[in-house]
C-alpha positions, 0 to 999 in steps of 0.5 A: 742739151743735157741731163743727169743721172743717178747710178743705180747698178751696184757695180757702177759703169765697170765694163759691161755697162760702159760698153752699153752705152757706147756702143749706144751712142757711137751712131750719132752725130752730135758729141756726146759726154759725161760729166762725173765731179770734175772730169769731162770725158767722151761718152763714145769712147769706152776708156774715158767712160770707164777712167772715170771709175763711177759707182753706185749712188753717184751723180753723171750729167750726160751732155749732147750738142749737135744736129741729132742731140735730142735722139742722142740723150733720148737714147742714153735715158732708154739704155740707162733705165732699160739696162738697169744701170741709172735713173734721172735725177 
């Protein structure tokens, strides 16, 4: 299951809204990554997040496998919207 994303945070996924959404999702099973251009990296961990160097206007893809893989991207949607960092595309 997948979905994208438009950054709305006029810093983009610096630190503190990387830590968000890691901290996020850490407690779920399935994997769970996020797809900026050409790069795949593990949404659960916060140097992969951050290498990535998202800004404001860019487009992420969000895509989770696994037995809890609906609650996981529900999640992400929730921190996403409610921390002001994105909206669904």
């Amino acid at each position: 299951m997948e979905k994208t994303f438009k950054i709305t945070s006029p810093v983009g996924l610096h630190a503190r809204p990387s830590t968000v959404l890691v901290a996020g999702v850490t407690p779920f099973a399935s994997v769970i990554q996020i797809k900026y251009k050409d790069k795949t990296v593990n949404l659960k961990s916060i140097l992969g997040v951050m290498s990535l160097g998202v800004s404001e206007g860019e487009v992420i893809t969000i895509k989770a496998e696994g037995s809890d893989e609906e609650a996981a991207i529900a999640k992400v949607a929730e921190l996403m919207i409610s921390e002001g960092l994105g909206q669904e595309c």
